[in-house]
mmCIF file of the C-alpha atoms, coordinates in Angstrom:
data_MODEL
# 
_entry.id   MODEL 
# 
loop_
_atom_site.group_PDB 
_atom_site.id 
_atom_site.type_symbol 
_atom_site.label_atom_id 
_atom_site.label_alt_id 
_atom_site.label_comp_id 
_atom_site.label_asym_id 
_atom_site.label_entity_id 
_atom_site.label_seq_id 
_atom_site.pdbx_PDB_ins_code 
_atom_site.Cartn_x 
_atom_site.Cartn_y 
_atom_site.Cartn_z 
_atom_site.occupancy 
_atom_site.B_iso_or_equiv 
_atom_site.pdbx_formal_charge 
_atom_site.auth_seq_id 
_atom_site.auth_comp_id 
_atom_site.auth_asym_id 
_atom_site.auth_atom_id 
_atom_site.pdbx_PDB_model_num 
ATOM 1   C CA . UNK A 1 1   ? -2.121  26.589  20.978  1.00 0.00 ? 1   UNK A CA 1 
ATOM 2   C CA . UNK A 1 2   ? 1.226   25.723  19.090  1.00 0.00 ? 2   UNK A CA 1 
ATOM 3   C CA . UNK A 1 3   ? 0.860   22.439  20.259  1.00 0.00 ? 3   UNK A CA 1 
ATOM 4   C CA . UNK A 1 4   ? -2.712  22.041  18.786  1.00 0.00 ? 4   UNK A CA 1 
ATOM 5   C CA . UNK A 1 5   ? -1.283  23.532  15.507  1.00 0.00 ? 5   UNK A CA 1 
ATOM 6   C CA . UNK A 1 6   ? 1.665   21.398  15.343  1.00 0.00 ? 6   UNK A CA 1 
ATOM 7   C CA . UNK A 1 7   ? -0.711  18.177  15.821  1.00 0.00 ? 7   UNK A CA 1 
ATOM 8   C CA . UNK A 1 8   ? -3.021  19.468  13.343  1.00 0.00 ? 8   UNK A CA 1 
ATOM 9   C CA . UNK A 1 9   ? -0.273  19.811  10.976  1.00 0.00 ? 9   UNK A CA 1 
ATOM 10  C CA . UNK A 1 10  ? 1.111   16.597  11.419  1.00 0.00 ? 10  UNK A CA 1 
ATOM 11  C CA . UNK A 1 11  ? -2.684  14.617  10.976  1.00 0.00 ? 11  UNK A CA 1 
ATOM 12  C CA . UNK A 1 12  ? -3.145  16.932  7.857   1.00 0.00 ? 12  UNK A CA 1 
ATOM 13  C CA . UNK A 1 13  ? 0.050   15.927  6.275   1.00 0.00 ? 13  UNK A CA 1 
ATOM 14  C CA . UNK A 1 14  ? 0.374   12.598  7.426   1.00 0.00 ? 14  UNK A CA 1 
ATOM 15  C CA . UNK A 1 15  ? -3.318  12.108  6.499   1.00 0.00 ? 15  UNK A CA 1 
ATOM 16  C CA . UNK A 1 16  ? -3.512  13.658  3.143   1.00 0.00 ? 16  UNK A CA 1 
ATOM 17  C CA . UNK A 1 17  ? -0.025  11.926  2.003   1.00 0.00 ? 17  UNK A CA 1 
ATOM 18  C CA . UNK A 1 18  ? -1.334  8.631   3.034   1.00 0.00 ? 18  UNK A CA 1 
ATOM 19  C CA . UNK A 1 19  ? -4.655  9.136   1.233   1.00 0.00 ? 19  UNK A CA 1 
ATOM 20  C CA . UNK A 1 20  ? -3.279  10.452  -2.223  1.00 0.00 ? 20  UNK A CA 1 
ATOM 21  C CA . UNK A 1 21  ? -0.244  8.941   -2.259  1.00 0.00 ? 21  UNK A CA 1 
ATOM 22  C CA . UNK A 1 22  ? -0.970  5.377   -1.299  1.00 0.00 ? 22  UNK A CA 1 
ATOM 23  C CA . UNK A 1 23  ? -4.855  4.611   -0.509  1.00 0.00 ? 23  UNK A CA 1 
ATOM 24  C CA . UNK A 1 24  ? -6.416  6.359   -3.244  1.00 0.00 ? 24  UNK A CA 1 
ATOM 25  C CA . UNK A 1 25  ? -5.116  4.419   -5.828  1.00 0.00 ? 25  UNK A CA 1 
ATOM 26  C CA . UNK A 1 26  ? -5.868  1.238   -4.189  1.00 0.00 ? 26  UNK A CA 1 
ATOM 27  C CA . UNK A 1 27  ? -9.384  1.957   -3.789  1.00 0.00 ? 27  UNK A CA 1 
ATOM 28  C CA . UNK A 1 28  ? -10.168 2.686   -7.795  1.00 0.00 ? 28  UNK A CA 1 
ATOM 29  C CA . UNK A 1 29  ? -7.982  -0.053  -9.006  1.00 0.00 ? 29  UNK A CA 1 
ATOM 30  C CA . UNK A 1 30  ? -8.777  -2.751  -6.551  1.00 0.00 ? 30  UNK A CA 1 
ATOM 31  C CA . UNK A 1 31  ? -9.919  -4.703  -9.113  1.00 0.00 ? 31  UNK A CA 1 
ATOM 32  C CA . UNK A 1 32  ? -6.755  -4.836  -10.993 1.00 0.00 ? 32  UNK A CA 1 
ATOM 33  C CA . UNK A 1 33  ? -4.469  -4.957  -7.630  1.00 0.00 ? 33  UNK A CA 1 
ATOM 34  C CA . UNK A 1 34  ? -6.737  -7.882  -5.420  1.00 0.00 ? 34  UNK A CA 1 
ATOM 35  C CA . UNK A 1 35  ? -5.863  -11.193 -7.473  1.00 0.00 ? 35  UNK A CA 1 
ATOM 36  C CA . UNK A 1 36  ? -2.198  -10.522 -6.618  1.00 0.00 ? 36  UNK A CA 1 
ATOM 37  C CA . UNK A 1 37  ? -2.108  -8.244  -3.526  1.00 0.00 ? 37  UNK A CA 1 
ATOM 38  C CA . UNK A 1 38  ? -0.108  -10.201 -0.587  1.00 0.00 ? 38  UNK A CA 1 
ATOM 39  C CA . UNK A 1 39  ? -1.607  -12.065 1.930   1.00 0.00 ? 39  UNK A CA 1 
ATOM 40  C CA . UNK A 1 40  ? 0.381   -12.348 4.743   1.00 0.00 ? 40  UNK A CA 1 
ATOM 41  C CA . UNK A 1 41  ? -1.696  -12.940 7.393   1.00 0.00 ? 41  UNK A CA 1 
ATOM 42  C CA . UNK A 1 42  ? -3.925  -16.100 5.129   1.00 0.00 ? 42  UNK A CA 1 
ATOM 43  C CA . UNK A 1 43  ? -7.271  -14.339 5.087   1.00 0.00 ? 43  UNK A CA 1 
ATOM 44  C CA . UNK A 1 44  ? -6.958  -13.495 1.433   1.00 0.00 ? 44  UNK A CA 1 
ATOM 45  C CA . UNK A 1 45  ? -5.236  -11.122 -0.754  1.00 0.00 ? 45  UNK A CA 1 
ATOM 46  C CA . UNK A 1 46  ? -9.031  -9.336  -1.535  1.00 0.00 ? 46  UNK A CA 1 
ATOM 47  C CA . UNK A 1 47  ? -9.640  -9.120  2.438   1.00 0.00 ? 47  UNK A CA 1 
ATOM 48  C CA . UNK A 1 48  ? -6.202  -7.755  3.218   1.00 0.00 ? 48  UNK A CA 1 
ATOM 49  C CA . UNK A 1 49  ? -6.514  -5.251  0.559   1.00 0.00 ? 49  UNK A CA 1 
ATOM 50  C CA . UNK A 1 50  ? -9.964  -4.156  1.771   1.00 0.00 ? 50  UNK A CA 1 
ATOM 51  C CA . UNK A 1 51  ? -8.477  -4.109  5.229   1.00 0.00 ? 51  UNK A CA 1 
ATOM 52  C CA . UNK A 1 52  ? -5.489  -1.583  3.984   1.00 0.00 ? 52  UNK A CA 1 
ATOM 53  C CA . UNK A 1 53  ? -7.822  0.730   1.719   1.00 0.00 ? 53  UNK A CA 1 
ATOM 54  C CA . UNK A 1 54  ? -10.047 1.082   4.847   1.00 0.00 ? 54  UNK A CA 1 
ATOM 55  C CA . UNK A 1 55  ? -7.038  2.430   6.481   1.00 0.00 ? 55  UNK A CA 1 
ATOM 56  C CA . UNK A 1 56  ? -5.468  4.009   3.653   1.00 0.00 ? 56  UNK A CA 1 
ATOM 57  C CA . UNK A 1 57  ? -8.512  5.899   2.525   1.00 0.00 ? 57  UNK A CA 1 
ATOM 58  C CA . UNK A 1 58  ? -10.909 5.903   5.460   1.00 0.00 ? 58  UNK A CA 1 
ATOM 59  C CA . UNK A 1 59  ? -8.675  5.812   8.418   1.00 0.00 ? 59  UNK A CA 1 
ATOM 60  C CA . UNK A 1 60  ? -6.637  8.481   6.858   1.00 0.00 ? 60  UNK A CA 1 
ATOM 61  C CA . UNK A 1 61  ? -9.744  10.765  6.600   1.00 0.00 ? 61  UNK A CA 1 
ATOM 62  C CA . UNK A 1 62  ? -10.784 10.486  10.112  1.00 0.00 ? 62  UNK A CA 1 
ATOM 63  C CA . UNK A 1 63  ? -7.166  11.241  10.982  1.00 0.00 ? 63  UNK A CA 1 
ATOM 64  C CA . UNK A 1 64  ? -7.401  14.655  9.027   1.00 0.00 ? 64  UNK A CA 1 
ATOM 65  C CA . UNK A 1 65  ? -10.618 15.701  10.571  1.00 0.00 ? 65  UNK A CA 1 
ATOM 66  C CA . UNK A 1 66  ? -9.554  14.302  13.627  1.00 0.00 ? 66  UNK A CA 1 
ATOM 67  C CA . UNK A 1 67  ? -12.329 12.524  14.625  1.00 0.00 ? 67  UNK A CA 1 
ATOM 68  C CA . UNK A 1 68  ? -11.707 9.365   16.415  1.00 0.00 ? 68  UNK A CA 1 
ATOM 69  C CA . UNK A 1 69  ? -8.351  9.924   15.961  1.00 0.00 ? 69  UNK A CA 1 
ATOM 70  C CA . UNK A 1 70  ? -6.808  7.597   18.675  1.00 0.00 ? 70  UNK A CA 1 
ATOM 71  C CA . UNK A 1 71  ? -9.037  4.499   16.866  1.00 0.00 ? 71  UNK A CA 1 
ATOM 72  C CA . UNK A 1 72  ? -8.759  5.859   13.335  1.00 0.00 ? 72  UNK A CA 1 
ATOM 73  C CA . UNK A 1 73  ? -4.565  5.402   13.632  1.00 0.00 ? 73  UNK A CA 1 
ATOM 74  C CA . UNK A 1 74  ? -4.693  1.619   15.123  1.00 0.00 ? 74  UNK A CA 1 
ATOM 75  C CA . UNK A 1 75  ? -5.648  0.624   11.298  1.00 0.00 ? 75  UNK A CA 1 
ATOM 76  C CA . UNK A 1 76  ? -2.978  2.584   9.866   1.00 0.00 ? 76  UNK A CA 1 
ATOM 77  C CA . UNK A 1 77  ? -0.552  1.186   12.833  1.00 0.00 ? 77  UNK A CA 1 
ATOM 78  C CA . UNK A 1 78  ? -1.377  -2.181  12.363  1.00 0.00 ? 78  UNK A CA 1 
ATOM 79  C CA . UNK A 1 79  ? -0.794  -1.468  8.174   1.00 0.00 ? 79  UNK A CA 1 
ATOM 80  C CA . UNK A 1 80  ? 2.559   0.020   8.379   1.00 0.00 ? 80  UNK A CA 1 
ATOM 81  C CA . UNK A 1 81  ? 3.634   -2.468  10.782  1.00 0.00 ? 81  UNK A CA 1 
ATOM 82  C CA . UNK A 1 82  ? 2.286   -5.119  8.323   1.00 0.00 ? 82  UNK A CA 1 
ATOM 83  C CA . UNK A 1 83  ? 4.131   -3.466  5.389   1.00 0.00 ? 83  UNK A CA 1 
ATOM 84  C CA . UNK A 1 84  ? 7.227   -2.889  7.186   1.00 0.00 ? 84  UNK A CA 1 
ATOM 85  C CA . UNK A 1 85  ? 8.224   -6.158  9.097   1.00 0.00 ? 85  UNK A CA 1 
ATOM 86  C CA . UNK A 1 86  ? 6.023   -8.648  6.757   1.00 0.00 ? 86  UNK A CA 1 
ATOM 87  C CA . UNK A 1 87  ? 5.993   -7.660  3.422   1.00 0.00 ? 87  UNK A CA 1 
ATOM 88  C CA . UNK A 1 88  ? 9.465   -5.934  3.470   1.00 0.00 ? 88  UNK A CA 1 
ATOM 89  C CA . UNK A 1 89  ? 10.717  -7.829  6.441   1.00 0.00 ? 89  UNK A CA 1 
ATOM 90  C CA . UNK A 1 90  ? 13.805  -9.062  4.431   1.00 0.00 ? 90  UNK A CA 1 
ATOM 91  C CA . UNK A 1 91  ? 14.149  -6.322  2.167   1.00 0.00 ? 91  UNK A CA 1 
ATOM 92  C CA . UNK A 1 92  ? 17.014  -3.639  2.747   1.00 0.00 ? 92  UNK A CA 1 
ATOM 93  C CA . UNK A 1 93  ? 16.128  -0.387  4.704   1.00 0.00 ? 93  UNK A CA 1 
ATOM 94  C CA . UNK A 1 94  ? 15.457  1.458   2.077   1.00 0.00 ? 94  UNK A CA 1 
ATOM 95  C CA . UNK A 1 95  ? 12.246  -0.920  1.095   1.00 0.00 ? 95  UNK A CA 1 
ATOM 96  C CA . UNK A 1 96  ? 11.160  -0.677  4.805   1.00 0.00 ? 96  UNK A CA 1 
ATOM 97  C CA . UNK A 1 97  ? 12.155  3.039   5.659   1.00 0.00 ? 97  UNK A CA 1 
ATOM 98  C CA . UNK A 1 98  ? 8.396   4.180   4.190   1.00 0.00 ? 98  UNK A CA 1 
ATOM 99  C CA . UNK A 1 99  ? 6.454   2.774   6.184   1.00 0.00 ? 99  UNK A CA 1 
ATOM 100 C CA . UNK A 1 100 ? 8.340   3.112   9.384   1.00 0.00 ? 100 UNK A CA 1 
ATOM 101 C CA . UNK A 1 101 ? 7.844   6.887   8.315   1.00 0.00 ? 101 UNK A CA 1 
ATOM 102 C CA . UNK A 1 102 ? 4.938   6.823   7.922   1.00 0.00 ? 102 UNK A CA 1 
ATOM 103 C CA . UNK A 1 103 ? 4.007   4.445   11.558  1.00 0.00 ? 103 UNK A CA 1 
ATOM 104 C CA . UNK A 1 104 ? 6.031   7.351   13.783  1.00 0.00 ? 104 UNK A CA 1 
ATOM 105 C CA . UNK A 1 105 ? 3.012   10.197  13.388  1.00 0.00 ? 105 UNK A CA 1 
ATOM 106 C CA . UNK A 1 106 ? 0.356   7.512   13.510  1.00 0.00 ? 106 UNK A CA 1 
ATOM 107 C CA . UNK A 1 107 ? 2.032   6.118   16.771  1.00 0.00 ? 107 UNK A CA 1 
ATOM 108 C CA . UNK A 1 108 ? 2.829   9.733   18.242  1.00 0.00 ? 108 UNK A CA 1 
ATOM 109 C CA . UNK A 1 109 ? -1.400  10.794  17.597  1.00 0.00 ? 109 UNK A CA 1 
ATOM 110 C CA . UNK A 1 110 ? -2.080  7.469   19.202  1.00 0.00 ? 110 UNK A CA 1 
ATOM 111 C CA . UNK A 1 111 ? -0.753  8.970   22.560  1.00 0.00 ? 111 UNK A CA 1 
ATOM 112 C CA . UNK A 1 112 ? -1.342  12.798  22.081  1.00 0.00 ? 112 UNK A CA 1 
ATOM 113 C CA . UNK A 1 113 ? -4.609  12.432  20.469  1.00 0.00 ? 113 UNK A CA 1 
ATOM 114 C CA . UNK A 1 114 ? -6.125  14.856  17.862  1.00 0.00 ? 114 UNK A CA 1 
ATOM 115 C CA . UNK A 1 115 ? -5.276  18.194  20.125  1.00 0.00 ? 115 UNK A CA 1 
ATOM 116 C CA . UNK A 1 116 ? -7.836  21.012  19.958  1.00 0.00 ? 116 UNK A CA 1 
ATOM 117 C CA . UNK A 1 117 ? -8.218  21.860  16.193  1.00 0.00 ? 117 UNK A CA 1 
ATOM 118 C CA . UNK A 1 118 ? -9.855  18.492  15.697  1.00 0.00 ? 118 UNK A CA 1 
ATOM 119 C CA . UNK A 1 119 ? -14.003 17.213  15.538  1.00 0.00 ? 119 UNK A CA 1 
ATOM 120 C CA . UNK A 1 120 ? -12.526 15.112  18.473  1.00 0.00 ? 120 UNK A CA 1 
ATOM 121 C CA . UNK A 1 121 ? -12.471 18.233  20.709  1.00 0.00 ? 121 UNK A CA 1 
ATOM 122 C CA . UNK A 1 122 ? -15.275 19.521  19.553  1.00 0.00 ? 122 UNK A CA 1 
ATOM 123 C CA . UNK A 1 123 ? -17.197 16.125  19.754  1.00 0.00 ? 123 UNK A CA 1 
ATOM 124 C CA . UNK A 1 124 ? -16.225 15.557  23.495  1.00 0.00 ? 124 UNK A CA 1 
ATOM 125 C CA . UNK A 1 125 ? -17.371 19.184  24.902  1.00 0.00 ? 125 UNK A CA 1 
ATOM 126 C CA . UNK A 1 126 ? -20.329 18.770  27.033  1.00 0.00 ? 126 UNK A CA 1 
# 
């Protein structure tokens, strides 16, 4: 049971700091922030910002809930990873240190899963 606690706990804070402190903002002002969001990967800076708001915002509420938890985190994954080695690849630590924060408890859920305070366990009893 501390286990389950500990996880739920980590998806709750992880979840809810990614959500208001990063995708939230990006989701009402996308407007404002697509004509000169990066595009690192050449599929547009409107498409890559969609992409990061879906984790941001959408990924990060299924990783609260915990429902779909091991798919809901390859978004956010792929999104620090992005953030980390492409858009701050030559920046100092301190630029990258964030996001690599941030990708540890989305990594770590990827393996452990939701635990047993989640919709995941509920979702999966027969």
């Amino acid at each position: 049971m501390r286990r389950d606690i500990g996880l739920l706990i980590l998806r709750a804070a992880t979840g809810l700091m990614m959500l208001v402190g990063h995708g939230w903002s990006k989701l009402v002002n996308f407007g404002q922030i697509a004509p000169s969001f990066p595009n690192p990967f050449g599929i547009g800076g409107s498409a890559t910002l969609a992409f990061v708001i879906f984790a941001e915002v959408f990924c990060a509420i299924a990783v609260i809930a915990g429902i779909f938890t091991r798919y809901a985190v390859i978004p956010l994954i792929i999104t620090m990873l992005g953030a980390a080695l492409v858009i701050h690849g030559v920046d100092p630590w301190s630029k990258k240190e964030m996001s690599l924060l941030f990708l540890v408890p989305f990594v770590t859920l990827f393996f452990t899963g939701a635990g047993d305070l989640s919709v995941d366990k509920f979702r999966t009893k027969a």
